[in-house]
GUVEXPA-68003 format. One line per 4 residues: number of its first residue (from 1); for each residue x, y, z of C-alpha. Coordinates in Angstrom, 3 decimals. Example, Ala and Ser with C-alpha at 12.3 -4.5 7.8 and 13.67 -1.06 7.14 Angstrom:
# GUVEXPA-68003
1) 12.300 -4.500 7.800 | 13.670 -1.060 7.140
This chain:
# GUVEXPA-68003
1) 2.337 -10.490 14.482 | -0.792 -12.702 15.615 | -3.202 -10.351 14.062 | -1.321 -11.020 10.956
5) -1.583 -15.064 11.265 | -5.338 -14.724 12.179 | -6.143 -13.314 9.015 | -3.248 -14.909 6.610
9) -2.969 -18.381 7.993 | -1.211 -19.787 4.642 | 1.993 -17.348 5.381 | 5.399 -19.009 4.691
13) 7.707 -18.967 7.354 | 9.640 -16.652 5.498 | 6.923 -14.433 4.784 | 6.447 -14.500 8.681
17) 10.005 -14.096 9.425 | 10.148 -10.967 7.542 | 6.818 -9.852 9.267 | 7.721 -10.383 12.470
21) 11.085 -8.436 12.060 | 9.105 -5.371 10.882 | 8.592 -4.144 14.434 | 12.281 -3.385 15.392
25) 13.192 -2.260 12.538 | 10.354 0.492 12.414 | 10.912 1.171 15.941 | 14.388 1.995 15.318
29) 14.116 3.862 12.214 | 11.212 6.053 13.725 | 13.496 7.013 16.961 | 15.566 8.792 14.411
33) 13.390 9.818 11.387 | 9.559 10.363 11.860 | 7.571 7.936 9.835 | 5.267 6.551 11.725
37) 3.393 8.844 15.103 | 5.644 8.080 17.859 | 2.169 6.775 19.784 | 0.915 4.811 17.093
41) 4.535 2.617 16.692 | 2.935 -0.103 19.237 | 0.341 -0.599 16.936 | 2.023 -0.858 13.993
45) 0.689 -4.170 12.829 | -3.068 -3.584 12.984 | -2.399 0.262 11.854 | -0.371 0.073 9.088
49) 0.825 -3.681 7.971 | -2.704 -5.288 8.567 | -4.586 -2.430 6.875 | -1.681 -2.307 4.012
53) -2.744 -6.523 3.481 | -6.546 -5.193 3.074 | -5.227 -4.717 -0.652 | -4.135 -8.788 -0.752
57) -7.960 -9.455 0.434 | -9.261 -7.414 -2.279 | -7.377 -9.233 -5.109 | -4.350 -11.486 -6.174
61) -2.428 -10.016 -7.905 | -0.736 -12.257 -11.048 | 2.787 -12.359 -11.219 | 4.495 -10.040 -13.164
65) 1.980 -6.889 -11.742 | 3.932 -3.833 -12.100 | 2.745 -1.377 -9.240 | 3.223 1.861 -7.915
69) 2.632 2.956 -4.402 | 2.391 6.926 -4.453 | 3.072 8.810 -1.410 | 4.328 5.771 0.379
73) 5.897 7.765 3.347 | 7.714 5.018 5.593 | 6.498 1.804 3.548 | 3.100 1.897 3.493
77) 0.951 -0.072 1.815 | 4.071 -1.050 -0.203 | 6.166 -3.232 1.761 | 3.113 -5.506 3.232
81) 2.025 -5.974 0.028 | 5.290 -6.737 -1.627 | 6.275 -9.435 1.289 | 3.233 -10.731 0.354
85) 3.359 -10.868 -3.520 | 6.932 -11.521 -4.178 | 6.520 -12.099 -7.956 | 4.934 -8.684 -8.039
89) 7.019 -5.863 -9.126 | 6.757 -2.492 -6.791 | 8.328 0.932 -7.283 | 8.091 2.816 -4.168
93) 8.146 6.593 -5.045 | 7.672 9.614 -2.377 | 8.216 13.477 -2.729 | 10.261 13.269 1.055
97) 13.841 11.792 0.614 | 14.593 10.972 4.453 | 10.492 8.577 4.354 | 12.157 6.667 1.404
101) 15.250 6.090 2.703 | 13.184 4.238 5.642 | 11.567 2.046 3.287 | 14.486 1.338 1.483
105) 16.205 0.259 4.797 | 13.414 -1.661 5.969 | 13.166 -3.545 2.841 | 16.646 -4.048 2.711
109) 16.800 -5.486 5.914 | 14.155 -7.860 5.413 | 15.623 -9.225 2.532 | 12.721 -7.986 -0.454
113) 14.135 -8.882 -3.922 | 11.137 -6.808 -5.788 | 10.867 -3.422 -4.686 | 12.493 -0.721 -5.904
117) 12.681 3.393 -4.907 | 12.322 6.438 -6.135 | 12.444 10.161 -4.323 | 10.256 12.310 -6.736
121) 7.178 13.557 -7.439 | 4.254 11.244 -9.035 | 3.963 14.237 -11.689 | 7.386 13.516 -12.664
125) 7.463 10.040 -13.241 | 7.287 8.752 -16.654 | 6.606 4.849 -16.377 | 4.097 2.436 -16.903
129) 2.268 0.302 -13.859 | -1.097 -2.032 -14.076 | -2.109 -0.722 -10.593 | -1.538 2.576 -8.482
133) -2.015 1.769 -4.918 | -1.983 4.451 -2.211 | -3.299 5.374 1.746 | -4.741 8.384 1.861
137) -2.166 10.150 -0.422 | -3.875 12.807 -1.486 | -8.161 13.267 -2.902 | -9.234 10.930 -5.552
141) -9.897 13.584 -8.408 | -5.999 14.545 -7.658 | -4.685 11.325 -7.607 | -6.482 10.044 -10.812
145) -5.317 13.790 -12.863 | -1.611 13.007 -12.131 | -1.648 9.174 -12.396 | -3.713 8.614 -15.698
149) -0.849 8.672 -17.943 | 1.394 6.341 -16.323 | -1.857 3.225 -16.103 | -0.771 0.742 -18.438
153) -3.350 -0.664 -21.165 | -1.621 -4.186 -21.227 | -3.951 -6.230 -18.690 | -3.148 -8.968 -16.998
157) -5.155 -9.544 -13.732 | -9.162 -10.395 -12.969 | -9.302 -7.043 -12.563 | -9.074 -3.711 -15.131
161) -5.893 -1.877 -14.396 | -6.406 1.008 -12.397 | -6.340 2.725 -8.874 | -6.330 1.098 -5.624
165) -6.810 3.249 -2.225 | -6.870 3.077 1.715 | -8.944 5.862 2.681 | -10.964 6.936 5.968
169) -14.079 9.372 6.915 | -16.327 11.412 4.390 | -15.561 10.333 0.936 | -18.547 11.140 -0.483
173) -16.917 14.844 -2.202 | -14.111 13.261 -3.832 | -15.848 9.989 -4.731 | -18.832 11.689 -6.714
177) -17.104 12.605 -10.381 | -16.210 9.065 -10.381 | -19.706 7.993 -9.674 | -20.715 4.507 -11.743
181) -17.113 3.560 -12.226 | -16.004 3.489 -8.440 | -16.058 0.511 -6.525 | -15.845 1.285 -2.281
185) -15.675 -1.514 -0.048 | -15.785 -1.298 3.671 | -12.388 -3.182 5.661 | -15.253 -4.164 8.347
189) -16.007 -6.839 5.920 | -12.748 -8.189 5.990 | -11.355 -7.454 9.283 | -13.190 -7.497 12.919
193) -11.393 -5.085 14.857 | -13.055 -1.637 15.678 | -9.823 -0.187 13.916 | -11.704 -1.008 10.611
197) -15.319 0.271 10.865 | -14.660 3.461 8.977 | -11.813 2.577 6.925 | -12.539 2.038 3.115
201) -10.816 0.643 0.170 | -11.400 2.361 -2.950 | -11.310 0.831 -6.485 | -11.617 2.789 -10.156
205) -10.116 1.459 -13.028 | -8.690 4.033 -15.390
């Protein structure tokens, strides 16, 4: 939880109540369904809730943001980001049942008013967001062909609506047909911890 202060001092205490509960109830949930690697649970804030927040150092979101987070296996970068934008609107959508009935759990536990679920596939879903977010989901080219339709035109934040990734290691391949219109921004810049020197967050509005 104190790498989470460190870098978001202004936290309510509610905000860090709900934080700080995140590591029992992950614990828990991951003794009886896998969502998290069972040697990466003690790390859970730097690995997954801290990296999640990169996305709240990248931009503030206005309230009313509708957003998707595709693929988001046990919460991730969802939840983070929806503790810390609670006038934000998230849908939570995953192709494996038993990962979103973790999330749904954890968030229920925690008390989140503005997330919602959904087991399916991102090709079947029919609504409209302003953002996509995702952590390393699937390749860039993939991600854009089966989320195009559902990027709203309506804007209503500093930035275009579009695409938001985590990502890690060669990106180069999947970045170049988006070459001009991507934005890539190393986590090193944000964060200090060796965790972050090869993690990336990715930005293309659509």
């Amino acid at each position: 939880m104190s790498i989470i202060d460190k870098y978001f001092p202004s936290l309510s205490a509610k905000q860090k109540e709900q934080i700080d509960a995140l590591f029992d109830l992950y614990s828990d949930w991951n003794s009886r369904i896998n969502v998290i690697s069972r040697k990466d649970i003690d790390n859970l804030y730097l690995h997954h809730v801290l990296h999640s927040l990169a996305i709240a150092k990248y931009i503030r979101f206005q309230p009313g943001t509708s957003i998707i987070d595709v693929g988001t296996g046990g919460g991730f970068p969802g939840i983070p980001l929806a503790l810390f934008f609670p006038e934000v609107n998230f849908l939570l959508l995953d192709s494996i049942g038993k990962k979103i009935k973790v999330a749904r759990e954890v968030s229920q536990a925690i008390g989140l008013q503005n997330v919602d679920f959904i087991h399916s596939r991102m090709e079947d879903e029919k609504q409209k967001f302003d953002f996509v977010v995702s952590r390393a989901v699937m390749p860039l080219p993939d991600l854009v062909r089966v989320v195009r339709k559902n990027i709203s035109s309506e804007q209503k934040n500093a930035l275009p609506n579009g695409i938001i990734c985590l990502k890690g290691g060669d990106l180069a391949p999947e970045l170049s047909p988006f070459k001009g219109k991507v934005e890539v921004f190393s986590l090193d810049k944000y964060f200090s911890e060796s965790f972050f020197e090869t993690k990336k967050l990715i930005y293309l509005p659509v």
